[in-house]
C-alpha positions as CSV (number, residue, x, y, z in Angstrom):
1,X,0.0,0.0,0.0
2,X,1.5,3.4,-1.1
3,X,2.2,6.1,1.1
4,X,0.9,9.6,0.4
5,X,3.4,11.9,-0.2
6,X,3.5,15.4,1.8
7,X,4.7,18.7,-0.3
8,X,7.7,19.6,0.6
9,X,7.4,23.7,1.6
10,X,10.0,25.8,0.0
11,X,12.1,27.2,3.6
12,X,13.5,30.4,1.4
13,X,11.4,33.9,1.2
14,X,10.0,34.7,-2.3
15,X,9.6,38.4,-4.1
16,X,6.8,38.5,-5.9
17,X,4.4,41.1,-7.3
18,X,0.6,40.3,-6.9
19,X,-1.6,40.8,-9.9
20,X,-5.1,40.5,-8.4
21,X,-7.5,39.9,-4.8
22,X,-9.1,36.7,-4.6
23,X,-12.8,36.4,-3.5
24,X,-11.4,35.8,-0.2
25,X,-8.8,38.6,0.8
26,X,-5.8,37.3,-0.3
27,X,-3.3,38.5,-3.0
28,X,-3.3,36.0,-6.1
29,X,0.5,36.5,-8.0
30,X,1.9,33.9,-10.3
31,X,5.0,31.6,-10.6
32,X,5.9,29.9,-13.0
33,X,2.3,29.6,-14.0
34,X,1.2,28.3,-10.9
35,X,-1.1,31.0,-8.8
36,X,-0.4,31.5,-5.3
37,X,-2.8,33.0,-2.9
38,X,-0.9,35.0,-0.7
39,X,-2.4,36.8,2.5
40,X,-1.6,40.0,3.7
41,X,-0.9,41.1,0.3
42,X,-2.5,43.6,-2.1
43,X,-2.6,44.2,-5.8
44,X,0.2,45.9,-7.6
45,X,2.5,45.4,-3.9
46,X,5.6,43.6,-4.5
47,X,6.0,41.3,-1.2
48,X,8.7,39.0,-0.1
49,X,6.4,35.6,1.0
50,X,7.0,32.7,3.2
51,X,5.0,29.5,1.6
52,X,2.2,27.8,3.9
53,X,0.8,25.8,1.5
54,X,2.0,23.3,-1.8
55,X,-0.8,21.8,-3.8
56,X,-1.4,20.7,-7.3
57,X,-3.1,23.4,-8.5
58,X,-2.3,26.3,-6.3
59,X,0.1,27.5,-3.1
60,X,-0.3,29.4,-0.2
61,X,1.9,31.8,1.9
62,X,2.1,34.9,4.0
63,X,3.6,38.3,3.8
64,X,6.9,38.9,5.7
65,X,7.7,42.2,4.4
66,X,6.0,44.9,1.9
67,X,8.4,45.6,-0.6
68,X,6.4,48.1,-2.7
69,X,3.4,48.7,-0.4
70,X,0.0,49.6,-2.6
71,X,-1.4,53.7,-2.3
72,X,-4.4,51.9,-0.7
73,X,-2.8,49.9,1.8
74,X,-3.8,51.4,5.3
75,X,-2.6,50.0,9.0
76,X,-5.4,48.0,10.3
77,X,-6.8,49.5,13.9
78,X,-6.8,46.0,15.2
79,X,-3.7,44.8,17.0
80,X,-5.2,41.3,16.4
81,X,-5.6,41.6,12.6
82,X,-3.9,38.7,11.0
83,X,-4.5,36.4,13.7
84,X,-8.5,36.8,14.3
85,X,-10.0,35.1,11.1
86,X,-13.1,37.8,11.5
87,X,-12.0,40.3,9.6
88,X,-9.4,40.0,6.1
89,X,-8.8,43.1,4.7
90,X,-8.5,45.9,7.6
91,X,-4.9,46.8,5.7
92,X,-6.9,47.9,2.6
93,X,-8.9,51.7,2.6
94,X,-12.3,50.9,2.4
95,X,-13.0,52.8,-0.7
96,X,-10.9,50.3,-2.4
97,X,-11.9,47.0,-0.9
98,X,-15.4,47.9,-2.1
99,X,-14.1,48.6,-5.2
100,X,-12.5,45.5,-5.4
101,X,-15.5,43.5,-4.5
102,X,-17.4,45.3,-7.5
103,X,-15.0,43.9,-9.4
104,X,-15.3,40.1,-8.3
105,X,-19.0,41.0,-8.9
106,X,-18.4,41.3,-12.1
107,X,-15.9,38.5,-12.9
108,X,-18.6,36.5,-11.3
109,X,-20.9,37.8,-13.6
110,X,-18.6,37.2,-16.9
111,X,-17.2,33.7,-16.1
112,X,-20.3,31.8,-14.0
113,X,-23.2,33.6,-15.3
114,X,-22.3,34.4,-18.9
115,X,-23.6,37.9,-18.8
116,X,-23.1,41.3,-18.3
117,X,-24.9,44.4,-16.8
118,X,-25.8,46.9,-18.8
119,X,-25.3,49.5,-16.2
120,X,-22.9,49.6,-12.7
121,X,-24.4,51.1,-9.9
122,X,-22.2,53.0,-7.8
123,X,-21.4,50.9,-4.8
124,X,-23.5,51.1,-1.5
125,X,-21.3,52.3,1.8
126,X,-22.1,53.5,5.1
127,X,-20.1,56.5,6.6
128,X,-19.3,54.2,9.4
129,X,-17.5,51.1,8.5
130,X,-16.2,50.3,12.4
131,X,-18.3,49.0,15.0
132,X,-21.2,47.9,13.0
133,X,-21.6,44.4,13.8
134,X,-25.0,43.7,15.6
135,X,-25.5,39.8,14.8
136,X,-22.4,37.1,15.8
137,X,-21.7,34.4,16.6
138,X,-18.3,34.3,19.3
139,X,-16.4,31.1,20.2
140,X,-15.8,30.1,23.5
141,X,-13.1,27.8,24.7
142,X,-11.4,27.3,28.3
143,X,-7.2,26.7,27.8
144,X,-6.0,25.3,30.9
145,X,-2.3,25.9,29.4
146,X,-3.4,29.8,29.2
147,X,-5.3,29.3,32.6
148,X,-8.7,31.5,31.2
149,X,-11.2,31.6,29.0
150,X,-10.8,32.9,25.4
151,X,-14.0,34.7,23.8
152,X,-14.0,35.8,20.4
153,X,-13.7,34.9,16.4
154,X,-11.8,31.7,15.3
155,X,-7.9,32.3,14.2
156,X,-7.2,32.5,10.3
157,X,-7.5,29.4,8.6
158,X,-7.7,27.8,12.1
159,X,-10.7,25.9,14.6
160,X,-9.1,27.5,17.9
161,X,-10.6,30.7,19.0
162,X,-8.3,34.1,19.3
163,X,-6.9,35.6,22.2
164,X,-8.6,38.3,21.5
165,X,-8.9,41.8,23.8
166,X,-11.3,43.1,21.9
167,X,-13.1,43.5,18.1
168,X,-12.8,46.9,16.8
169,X,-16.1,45.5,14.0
170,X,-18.7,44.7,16.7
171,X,-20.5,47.0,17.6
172,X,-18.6,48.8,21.1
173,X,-21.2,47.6,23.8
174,X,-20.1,43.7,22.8
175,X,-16.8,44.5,21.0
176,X,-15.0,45.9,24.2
177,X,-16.3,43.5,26.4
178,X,-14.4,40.6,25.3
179,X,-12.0,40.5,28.2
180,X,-14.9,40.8,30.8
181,X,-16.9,38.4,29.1
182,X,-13.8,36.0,29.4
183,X,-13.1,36.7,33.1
184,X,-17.4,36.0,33.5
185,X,-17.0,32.6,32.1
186,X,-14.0,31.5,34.1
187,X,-15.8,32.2,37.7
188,X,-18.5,29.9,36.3
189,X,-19.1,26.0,37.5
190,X,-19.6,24.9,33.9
191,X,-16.2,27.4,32.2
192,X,-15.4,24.1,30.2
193,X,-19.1,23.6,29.1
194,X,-19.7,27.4,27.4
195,X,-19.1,26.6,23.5
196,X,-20.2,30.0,21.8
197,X,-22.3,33.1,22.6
198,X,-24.3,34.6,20.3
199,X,-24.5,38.3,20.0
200,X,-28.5,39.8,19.1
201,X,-28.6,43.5,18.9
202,X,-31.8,46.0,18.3
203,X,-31.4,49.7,18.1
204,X,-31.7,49.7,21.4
205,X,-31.6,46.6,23.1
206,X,-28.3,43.8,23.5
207,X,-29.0,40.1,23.9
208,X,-26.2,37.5,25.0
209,X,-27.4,33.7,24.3
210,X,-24.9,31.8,26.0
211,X,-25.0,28.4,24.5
212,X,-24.5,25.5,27.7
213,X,-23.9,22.1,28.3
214,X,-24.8,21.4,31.5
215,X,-27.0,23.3,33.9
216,X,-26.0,26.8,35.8
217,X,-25.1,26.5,39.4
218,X,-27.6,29.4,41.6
219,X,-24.0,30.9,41.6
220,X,-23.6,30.9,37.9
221,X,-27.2,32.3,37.5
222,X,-26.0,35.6,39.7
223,X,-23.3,36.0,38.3
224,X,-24.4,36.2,34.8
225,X,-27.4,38.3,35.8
226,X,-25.0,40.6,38.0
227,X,-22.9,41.1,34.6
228,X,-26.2,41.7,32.3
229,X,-27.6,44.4,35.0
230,X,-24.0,46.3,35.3
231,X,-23.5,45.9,31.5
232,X,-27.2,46.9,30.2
233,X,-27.3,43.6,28.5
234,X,-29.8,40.7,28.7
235,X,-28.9,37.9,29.2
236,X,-30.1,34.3,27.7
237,X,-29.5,30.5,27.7
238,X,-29.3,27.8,25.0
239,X,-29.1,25.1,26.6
240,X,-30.9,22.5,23.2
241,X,-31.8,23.4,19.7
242,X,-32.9,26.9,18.5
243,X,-36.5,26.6,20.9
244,X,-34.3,26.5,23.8
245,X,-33.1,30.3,23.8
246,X,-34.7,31.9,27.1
247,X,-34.0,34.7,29.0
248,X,-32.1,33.5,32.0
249,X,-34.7,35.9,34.3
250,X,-37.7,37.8,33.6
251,X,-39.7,38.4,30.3
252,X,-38.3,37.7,27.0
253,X,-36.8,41.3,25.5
254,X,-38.2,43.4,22.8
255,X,-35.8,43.3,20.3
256,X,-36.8,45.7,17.1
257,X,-35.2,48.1,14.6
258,X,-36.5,51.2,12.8
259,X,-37.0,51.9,9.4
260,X,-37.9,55.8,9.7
261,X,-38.1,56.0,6.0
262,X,-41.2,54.1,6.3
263,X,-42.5,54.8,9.1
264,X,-42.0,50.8,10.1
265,X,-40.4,49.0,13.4
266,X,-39.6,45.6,12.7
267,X,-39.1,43.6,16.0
268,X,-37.6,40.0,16.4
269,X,-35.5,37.3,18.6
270,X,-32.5,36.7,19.1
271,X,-31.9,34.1,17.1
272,X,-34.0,35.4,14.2
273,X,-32.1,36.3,11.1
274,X,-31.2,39.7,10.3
275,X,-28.4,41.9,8.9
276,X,-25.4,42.5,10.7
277,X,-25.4,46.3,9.5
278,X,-28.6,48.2,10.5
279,X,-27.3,51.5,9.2
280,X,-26.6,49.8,5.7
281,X,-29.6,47.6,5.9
282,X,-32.0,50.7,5.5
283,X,-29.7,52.1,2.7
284,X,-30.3,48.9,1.0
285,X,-33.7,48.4,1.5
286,X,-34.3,51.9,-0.1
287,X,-32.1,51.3,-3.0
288,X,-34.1,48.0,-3.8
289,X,-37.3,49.7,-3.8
290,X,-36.3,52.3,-5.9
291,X,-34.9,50.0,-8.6
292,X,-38.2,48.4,-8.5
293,X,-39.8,51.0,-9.5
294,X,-43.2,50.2,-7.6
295,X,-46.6,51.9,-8.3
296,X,-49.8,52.0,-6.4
297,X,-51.6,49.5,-8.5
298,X,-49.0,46.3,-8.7
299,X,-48.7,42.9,-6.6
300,X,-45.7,41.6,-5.5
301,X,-44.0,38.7,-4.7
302,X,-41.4,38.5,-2.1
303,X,-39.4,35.2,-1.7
304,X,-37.6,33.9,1.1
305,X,-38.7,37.5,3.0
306,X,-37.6,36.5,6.7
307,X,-39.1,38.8,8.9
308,X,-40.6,41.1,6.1
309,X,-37.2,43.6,6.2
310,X,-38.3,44.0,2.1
311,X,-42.3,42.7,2.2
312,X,-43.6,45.5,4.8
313,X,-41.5,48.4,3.3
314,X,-42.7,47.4,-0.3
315,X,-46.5,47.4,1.6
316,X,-46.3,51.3,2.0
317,X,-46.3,51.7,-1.4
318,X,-48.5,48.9,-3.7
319,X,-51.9,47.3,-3.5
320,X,-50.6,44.0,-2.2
321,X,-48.0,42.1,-1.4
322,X,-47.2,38.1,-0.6
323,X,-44.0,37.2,1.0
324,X,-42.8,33.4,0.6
325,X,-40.7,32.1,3.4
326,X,-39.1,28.9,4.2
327,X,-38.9,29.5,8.4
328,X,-42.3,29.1,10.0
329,X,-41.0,31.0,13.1
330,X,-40.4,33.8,10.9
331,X,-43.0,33.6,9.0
332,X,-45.2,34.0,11.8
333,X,-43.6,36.8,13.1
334,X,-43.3,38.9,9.7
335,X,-47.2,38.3,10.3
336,X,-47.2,39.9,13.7
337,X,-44.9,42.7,12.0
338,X,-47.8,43.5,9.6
339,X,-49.8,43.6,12.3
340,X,-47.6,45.9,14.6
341,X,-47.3,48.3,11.9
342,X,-50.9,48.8,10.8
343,X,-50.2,46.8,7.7
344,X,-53.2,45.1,6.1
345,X,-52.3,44.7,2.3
346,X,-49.1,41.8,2.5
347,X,-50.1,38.0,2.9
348,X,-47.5,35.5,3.9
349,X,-47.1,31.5,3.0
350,X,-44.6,28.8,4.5
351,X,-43.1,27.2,1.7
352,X,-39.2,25.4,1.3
353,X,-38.2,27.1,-1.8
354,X,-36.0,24.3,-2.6
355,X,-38.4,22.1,-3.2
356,X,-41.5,21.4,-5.3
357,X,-43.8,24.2,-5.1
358,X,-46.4,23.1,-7.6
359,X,-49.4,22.5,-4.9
360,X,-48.4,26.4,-3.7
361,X,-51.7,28.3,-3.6
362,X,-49.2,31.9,-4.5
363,X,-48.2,30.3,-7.4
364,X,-51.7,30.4,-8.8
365,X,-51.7,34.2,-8.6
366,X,-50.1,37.0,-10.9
367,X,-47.7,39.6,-10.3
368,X,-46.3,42.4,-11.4
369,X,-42.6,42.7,-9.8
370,X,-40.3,40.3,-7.6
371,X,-37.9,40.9,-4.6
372,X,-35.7,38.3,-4.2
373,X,-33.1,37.8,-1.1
374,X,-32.4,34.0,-0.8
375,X,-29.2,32.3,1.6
376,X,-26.0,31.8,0.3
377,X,-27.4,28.6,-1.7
378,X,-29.4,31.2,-4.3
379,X,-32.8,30.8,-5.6
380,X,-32.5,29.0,-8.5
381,X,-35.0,26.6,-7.8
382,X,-37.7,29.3,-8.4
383,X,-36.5,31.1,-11.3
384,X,-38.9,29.2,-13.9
385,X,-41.6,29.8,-12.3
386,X,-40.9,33.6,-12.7
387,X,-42.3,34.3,-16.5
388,X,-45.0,31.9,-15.8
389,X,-46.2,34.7,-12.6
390,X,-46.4,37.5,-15.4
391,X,-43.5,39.0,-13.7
392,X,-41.3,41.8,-15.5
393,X,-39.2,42.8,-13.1
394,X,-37.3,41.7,-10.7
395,X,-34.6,42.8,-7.9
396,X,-32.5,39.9,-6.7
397,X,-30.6,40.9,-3.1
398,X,-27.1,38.3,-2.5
399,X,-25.0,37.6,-0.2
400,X,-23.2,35.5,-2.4
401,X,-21.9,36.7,-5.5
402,X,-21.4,33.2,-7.1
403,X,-24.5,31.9,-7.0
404,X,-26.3,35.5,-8.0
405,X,-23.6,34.9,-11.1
406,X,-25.1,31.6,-11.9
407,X,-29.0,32.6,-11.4
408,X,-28.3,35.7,-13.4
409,X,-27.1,33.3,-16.6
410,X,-30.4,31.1,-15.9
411,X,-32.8,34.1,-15.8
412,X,-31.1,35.8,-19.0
413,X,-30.2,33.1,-21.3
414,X,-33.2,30.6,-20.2
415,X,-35.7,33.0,-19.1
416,X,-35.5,35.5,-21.2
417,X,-34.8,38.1,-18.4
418,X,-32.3,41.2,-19.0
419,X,-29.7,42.1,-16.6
420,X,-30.4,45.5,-16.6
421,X,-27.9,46.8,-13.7
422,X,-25.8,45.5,-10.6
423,X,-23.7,46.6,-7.9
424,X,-22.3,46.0,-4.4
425,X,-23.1,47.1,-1.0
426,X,-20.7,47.1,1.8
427,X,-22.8,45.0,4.2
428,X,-19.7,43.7,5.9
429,X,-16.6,46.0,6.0
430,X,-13.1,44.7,6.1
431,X,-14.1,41.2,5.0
432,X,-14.3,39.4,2.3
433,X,-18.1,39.2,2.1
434,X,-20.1,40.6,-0.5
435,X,-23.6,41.7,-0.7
436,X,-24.9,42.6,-4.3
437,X,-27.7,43.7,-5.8
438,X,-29.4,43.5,-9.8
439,X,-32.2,44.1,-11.3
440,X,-33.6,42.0,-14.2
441,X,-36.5,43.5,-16.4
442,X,-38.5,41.3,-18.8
443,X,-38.4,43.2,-22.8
């Protein structure tokens, strides 16, 4: 039986010059033909490179020195950046990482989809790219060689978490606490037994669902609750699946955010999805209604519409509205949304998306316009049924620009759809994730 054989990793430093930013962060230069992603690097930078990494097909390595450093390289405000695998690209200015994710868009576009747009939209930013994160998810691990609890984002490229003193991307009433949080954890019973603590943030409110595995001690219970009332924080258990999360005292809290633009509050739990940026969530939310162009007289259709973030907004201004939504929890509580808000012209339906939807009683119905803003996975499951809906025109929301690539080739060159225009929107600044938006129109 043959052995496998391990790549031997080159010990000397290489100079390079980097040609290009992969979808991930990291600067892509060439050697003798072979790409190597290199992180810490930049396009146009000449960098001297350890290797990390020998494969087939491509290598891996790490900056030791910027030879030729890039006009848009910046120093990153985090004195963990490079170890804490949260953020990638705090050494690039933000006007160009957002730049360079418009232009992965468009690769995307060119090599998965087949197609173009006719027109670019001028990216989508917020003002404030720091301290925005109000949904996370932070590992939790006791080291008994460190003697304390670590709380925070994994390592690069790594499953341990990072010794982190804080994160400079959450928002500040979570992201400076990471060093309190830690010391919390060690005076409990069950330190070994806390995996992860999820982060659930209104306008107002801060929620801390601290995911056990074994029971709180009366102890443990005051001291969390001692922490939540000197923080302004509520504090919640998981101690099973998703129905588990409880307050750990009292009445559940009212988590909501506002849409002032349209006069909406949209409220929801803490494990609910939602976006991570609320100030770029309403800039987005505004930009997809005015690409849909929506009049007083049209229907809509809404798929995979959560907790109504688009459906309630597009309410304000059409004669009806049906949003489509895989999550019956969320479902239900887009319902109670409508409610809240004085809504009485959007209907909602449970329905997995990714499966058969022939028996659907929506898709009976005709529409005018579409809002689309499936998971990671895209939507093209639905597209054909699209055209048969009498639908002409269509916004498609991404978090993903892969998959938007590839359901942008099916809706143009099967459906007979035209990509009219596309762009990005910084929903996550200084990392690699994209959210983009296009609008498809039917000639």
């Amino acid at each position: 039986m043959g052995r496998s054989r391990r790549r031997k990793l080159p010990q000397d430093p290489v100079t390079v010059t980097i040609d290009a930013l992969s979808h991930d962060g990291r600067g892509v230069a060439h050697i003798d033909g072979k790409a190597v992603f290199v992180h810490g690097a930049l396009p146009d930078e000449t960098v001297s490179f350890r290797y990390t990494r020998v494969q087939k097909k491509f290598d891996e390595g790490e900056v030791i020195d910027v030879l030729s450093p890039s006009p848009d390289r910046v120093t990153p405000p985090c004195a963990h950046f490079g170890l804490c695998g949260g953020c990638s690209l705090q050494h690039q200015s933000s006007d160009a990482q957002i730049l360079s994710k418009q232009t992965a868009l468009l690769d995307a576009f060119e090599r998965i989809g087949k197609v173009k747009p006719a027109t670019v939209l001028e990216p989508l930013t917020n003002s404030d790219t720091f301290g925005y994160r109000r949904k996370a998810r932070l590992g939790v691990k006791y080291v008994a060689k460190k003697g304390r609890v670590l709380v925070g984002f994994r390592e690069r490229g790594s499953p341990y978490v990072a010794d982190l003193s804080e994160c400079v991307v959450l928002h500040p009433r979570v992201g400076k606490l990471l060093l309190p949080l830690s010391e919390l954890i060690g005076s409990l019973s069950i330190r070994e037994r806390v995996p992860q603590i999820e982060v659930a943030m209104g306008d107002e409110q801060c929620v801390l669902v601290f995911r056990i595995l074994d029971p709180l001690s009366a102890e443990d219970e005051r001291l969390l609750l001692a922490f939540g009332r000197q923080q302004g924080i509520a504090m919640y258990t998981q101690s099973g699946g998703p129905d588990s999360v409880a307050p750990l005292q009292g009445e559940p809290v009212d988590l909501q955010y506002a849409l002032p633009a349209h006069d909406l509050t949209i409220h929801f739990l803490p494990n609910d999805f939602t976006q991570v940026n609320s100030g770029l969530n309403r800039r987005m939310i505004d930009r997809a209604l005015d690409l849909l162009a929506l009049e007083p007289d049209e229907r809509v259709l809404d798929l995979f519409c959560g907790l109504g973030n688009f459906t309630l907004p597009i309410a304000r201004r059409v004669a009806e509205v049906v949003g489509v939504e895989g999550d019956a929890g969320l479902v239900a509580r887009a319902r109670e949304n409508a409610r809240r808000n004085g809504i009485e012209n959007s209907r909602y339906y449970t329905a997995n998306l990714y499966e058969s939807l022939e028996k659907e009683p929506w898709l009976r119905e005709s529409f005018d316009k579409a809002l689309l803003d499936p998971p990671r996975s895209g939507a093209i499951e639905v597209l054909e049924h699209l055209p048969r809906l009498g639908i002409k025109r269509i916004v498609y929301v991404s978090c993903y620009p892969g998959t938007l690539a590839r359901d942008a080739g099916e809706l143009v060159n099967r459906h007979g759809y035209r990509l009219v225009s596309a762009g990005v929107m910084d929903m996550f600044p200084h990392t690699a994730h994209v959210e983009s938006i296009a609008l498809f129109e039917k000639p």
